[in-house]
PDB file of N, CA, C and O in Angstrom:
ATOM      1  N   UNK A   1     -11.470  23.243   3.536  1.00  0.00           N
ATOM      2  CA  UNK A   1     -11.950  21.874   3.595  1.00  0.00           C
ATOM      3  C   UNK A   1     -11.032  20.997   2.746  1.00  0.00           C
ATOM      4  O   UNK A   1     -10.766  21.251   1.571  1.00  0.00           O
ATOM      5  N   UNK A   2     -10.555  19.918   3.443  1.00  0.00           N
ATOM      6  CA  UNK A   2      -9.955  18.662   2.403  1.00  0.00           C
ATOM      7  C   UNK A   2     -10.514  18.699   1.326  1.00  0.00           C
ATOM      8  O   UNK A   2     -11.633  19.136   1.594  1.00  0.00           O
ATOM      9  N   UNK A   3     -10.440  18.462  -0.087  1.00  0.00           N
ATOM     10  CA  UNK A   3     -10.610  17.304  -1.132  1.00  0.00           C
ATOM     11  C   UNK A   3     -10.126  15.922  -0.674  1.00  0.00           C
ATOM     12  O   UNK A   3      -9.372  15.616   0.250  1.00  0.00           O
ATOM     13  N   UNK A   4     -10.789  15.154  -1.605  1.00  0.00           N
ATOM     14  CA  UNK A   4     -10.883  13.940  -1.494  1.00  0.00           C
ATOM     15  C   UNK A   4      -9.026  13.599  -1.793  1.00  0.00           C
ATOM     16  O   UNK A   4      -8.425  12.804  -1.071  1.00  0.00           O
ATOM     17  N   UNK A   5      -8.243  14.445  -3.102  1.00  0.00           N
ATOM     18  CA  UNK A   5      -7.177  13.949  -2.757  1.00  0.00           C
ATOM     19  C   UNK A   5      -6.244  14.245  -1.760  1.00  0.00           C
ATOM     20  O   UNK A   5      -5.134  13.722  -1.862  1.00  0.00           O
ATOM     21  N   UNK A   6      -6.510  15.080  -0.690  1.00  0.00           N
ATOM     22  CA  UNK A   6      -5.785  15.475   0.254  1.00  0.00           C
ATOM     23  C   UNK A   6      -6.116  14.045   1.296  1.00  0.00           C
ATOM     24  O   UNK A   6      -5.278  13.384   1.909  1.00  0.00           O
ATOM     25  N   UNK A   7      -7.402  13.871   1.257  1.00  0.00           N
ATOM     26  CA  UNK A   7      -7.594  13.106   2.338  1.00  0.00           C
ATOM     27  C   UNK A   7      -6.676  11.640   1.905  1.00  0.00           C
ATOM     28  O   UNK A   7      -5.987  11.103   2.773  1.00  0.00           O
ATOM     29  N   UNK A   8      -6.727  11.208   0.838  1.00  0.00           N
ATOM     30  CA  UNK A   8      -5.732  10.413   0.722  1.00  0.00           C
ATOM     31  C   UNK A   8      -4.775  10.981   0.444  1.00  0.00           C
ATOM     32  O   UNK A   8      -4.082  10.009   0.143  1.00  0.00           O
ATOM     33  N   UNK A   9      -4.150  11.820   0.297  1.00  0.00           N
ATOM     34  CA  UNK A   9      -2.472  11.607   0.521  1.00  0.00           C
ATOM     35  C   UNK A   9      -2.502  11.691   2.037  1.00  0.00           C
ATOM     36  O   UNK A   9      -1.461  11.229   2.504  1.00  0.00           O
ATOM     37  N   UNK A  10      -3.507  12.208   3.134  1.00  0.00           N
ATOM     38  CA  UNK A  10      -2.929  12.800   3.928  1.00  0.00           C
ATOM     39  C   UNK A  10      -3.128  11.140   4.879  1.00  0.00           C
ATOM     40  O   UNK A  10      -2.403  10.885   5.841  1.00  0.00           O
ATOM     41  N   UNK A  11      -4.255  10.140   4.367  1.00  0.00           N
ATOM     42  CA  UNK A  11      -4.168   8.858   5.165  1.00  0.00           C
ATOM     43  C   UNK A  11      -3.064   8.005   4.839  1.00  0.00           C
ATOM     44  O   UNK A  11      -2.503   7.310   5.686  1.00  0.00           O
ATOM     45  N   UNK A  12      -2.637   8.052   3.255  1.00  0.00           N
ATOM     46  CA  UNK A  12      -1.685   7.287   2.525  1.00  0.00           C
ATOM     47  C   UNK A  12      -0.151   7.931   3.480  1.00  0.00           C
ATOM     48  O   UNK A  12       0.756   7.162   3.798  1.00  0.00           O
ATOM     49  N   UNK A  13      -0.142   8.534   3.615  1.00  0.00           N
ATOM     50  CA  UNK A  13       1.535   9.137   3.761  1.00  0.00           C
ATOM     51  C   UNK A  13       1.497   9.222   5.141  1.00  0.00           C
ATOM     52  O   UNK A  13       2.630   9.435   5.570  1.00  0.00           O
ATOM     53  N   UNK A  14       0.556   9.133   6.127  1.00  0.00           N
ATOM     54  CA  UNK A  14       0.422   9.644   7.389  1.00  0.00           C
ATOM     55  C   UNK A  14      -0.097   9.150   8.536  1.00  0.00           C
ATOM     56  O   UNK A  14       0.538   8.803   9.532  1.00  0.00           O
ATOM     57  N   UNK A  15      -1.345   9.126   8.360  1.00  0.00           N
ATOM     58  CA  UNK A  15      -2.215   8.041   9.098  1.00  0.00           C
ATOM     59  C   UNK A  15      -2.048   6.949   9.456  1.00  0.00           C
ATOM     60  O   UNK A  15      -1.691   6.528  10.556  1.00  0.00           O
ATOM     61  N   UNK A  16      -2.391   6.243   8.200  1.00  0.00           N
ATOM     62  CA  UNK A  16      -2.042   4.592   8.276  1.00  0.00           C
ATOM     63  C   UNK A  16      -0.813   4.267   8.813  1.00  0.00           C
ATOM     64  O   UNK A  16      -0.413   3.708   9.835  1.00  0.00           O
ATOM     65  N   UNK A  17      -0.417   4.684   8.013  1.00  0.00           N
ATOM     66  CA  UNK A  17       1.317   4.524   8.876  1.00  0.00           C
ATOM     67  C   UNK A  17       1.441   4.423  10.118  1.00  0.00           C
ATOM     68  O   UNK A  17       1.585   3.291  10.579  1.00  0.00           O
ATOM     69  N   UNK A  18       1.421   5.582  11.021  1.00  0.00           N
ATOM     70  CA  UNK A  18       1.687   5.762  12.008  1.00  0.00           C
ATOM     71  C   UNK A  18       0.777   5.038  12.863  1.00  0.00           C
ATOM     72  O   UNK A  18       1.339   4.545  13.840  1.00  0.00           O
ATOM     73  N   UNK A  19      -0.725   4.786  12.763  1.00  0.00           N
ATOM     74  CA  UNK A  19      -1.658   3.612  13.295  1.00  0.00           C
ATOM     75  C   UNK A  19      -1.200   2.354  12.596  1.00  0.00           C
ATOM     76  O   UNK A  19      -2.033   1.454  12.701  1.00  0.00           O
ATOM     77  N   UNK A  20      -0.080   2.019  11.888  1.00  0.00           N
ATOM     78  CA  UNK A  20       0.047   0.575  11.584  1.00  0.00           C
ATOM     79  C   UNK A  20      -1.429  -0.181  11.031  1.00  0.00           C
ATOM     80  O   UNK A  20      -2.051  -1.189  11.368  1.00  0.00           O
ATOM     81  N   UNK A  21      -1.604   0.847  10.038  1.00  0.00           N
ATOM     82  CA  UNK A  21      -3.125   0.198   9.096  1.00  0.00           C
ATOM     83  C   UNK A  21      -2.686   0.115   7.889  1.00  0.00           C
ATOM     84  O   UNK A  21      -1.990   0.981   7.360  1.00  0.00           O
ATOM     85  N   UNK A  22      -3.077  -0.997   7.321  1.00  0.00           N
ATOM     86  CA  UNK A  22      -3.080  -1.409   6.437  1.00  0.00           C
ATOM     87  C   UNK A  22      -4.744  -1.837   5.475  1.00  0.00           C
ATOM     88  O   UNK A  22      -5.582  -2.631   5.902  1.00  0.00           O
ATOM     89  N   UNK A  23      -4.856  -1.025   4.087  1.00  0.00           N
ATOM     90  CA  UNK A  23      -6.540  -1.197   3.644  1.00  0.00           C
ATOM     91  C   UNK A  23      -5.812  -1.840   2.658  1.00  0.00           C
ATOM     92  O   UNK A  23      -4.629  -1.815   2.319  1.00  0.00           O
ATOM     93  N   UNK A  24      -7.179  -2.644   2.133  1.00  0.00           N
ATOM     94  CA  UNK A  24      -6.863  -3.514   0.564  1.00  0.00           C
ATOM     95  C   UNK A  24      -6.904  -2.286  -0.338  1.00  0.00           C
ATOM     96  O   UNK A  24      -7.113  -1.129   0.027  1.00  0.00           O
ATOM     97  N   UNK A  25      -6.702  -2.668  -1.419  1.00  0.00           N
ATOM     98  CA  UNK A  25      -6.182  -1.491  -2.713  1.00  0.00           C
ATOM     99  C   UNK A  25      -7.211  -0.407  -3.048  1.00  0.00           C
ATOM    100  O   UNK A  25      -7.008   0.789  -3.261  1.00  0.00           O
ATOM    101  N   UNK A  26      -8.642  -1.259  -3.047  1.00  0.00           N
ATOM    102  CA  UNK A  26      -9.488  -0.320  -3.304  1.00  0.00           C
ATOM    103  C   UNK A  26     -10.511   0.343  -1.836  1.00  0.00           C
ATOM    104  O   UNK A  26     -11.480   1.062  -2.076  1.00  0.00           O
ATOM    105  N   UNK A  27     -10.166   0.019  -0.520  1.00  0.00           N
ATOM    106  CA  UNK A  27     -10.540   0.476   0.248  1.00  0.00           C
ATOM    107  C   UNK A  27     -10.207   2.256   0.577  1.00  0.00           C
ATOM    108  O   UNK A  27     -10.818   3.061   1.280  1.00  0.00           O
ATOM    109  N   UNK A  28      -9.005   2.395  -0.253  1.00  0.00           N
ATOM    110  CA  UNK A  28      -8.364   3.549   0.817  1.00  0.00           C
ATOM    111  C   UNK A  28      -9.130   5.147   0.030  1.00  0.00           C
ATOM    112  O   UNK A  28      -9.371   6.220   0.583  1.00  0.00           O
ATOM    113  N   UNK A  29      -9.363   4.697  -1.534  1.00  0.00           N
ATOM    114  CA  UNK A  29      -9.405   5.536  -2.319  1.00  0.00           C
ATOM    115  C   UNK A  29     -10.948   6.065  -2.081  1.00  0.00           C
ATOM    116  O   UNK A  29     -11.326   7.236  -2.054  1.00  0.00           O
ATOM    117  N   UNK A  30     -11.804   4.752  -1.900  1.00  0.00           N
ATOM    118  CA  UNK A  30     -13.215   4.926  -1.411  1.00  0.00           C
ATOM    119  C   UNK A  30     -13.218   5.565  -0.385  1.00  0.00           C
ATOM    120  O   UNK A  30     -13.809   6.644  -0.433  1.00  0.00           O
ATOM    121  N   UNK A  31     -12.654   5.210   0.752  1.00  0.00           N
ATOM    122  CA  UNK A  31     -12.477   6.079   2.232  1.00  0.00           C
ATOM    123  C   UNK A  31     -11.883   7.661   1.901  1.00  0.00           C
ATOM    124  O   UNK A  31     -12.110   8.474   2.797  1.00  0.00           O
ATOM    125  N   UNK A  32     -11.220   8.116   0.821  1.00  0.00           N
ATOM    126  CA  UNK A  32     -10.971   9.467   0.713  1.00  0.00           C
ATOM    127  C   UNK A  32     -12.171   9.800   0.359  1.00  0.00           C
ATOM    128  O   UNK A  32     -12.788  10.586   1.078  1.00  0.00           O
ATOM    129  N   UNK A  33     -12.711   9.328  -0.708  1.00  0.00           N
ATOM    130  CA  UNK A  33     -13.460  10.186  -1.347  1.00  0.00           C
ATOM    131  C   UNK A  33     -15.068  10.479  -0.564  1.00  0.00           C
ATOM    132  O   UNK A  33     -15.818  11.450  -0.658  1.00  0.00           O
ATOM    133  N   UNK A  34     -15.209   9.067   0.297  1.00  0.00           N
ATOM    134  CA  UNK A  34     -16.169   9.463   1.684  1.00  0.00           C
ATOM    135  C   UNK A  34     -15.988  11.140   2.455  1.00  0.00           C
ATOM    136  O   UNK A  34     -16.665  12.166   2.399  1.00  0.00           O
ATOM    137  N   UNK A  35     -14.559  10.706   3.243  1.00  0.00           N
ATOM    138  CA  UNK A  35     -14.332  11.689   4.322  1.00  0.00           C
ATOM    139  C   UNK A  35     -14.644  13.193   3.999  1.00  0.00           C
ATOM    140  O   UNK A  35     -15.081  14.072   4.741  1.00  0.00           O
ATOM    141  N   UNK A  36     -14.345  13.226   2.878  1.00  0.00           N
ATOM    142  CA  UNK A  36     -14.830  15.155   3.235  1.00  0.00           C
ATOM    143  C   UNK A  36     -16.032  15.596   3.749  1.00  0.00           C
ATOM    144  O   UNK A  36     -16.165  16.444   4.632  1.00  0.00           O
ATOM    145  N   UNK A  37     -17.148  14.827   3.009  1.00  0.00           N
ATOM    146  CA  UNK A  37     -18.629  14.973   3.279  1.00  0.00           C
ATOM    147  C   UNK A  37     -18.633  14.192   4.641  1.00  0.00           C
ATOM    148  O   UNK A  37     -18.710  15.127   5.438  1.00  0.00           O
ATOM    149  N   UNK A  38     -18.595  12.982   5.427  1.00  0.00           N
ATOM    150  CA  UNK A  38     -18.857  12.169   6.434  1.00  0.00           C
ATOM    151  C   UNK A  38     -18.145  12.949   7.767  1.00  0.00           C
ATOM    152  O   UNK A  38     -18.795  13.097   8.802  1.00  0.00           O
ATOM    153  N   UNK A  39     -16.586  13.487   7.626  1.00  0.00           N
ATOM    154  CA  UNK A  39     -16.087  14.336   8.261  1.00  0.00           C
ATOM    155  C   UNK A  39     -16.592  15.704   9.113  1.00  0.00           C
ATOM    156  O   UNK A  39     -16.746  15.981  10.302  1.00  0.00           O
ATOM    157  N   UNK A  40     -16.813  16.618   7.420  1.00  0.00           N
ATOM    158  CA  UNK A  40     -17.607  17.679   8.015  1.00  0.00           C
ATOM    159  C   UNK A  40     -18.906  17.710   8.777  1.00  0.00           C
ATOM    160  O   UNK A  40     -19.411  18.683   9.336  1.00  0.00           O
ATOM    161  N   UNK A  41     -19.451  16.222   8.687  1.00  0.00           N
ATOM    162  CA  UNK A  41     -20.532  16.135   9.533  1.00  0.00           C
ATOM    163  C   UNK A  41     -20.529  15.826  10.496  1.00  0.00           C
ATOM    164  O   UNK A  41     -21.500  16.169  11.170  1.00  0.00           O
ATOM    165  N   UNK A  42     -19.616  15.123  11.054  1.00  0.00           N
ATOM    166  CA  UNK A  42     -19.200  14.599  12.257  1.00  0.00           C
ATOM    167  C   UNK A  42     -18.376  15.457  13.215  1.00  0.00           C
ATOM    168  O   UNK A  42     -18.578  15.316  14.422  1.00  0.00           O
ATOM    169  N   UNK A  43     -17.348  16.445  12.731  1.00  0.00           N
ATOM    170  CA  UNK A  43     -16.721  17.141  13.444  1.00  0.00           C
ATOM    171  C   UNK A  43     -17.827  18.496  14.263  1.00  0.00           C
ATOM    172  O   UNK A  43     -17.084  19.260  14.879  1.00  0.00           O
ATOM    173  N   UNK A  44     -18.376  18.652  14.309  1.00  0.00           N
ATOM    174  CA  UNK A  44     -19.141  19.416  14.819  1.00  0.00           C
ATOM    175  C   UNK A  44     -19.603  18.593  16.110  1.00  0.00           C
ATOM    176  O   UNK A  44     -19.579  19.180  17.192  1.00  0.00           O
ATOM    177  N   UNK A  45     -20.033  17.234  16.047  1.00  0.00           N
ATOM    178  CA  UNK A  45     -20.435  16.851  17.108  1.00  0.00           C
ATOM    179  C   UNK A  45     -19.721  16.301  17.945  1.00  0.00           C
ATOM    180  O   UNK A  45     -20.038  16.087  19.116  1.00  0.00           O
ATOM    181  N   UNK A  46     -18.535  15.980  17.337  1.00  0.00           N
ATOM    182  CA  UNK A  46     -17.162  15.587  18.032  1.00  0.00           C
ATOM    183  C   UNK A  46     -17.022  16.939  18.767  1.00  0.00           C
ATOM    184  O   UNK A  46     -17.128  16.743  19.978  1.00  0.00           O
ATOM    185  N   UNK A  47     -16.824  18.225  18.473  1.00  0.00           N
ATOM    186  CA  UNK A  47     -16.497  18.887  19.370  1.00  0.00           C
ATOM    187  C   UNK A  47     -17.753  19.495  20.398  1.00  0.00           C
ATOM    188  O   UNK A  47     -17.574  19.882  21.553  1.00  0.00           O
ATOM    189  N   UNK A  48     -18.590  19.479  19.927  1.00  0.00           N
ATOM    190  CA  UNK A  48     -20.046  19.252  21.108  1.00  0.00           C
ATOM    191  C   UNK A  48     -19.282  18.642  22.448  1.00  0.00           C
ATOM    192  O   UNK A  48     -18.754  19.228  23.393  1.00  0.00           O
ATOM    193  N   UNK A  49     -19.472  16.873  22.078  1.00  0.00           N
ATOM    194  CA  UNK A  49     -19.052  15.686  23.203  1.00  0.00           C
ATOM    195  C   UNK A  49     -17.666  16.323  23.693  1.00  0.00           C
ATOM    196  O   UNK A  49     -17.334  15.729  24.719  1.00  0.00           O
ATOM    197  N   UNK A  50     -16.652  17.392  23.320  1.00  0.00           N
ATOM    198  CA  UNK A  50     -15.422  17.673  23.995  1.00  0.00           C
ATOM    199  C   UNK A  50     -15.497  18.641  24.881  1.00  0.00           C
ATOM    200  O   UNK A  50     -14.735  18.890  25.815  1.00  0.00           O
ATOM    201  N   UNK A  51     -16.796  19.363  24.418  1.00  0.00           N
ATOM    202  CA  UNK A  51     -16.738  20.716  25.518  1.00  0.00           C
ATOM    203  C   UNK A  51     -17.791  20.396  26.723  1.00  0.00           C
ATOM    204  O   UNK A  51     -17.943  21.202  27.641  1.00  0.00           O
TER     205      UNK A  51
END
């Protein structure tokens, strides 16, 4: 499972970028530290709706 700092390096260096996003300063750090927990809950049903 990500940590919270993976998830930002991995939106900071990667993501954003390549989607041409841009967050204000303190948006991005809040959004890491969300995703691990909001993620693991969601990916399960994401792959439900794929199969």
């Amino acid at each position: 499972m990500l940590k919270t700092e993976d998830w930002h390096d991995l939106l900071n260096s990667w993501l954003c970028p390549r989607a041409n996003v841009e967050f204000l300063d303190h948006v991005l750090p809040e959004l890491a530290k969300q995703l691990p927990d909001k993620f693991a809950l969601a990916l399960p049903e994401v792959l439900k709706i794929g199969n």
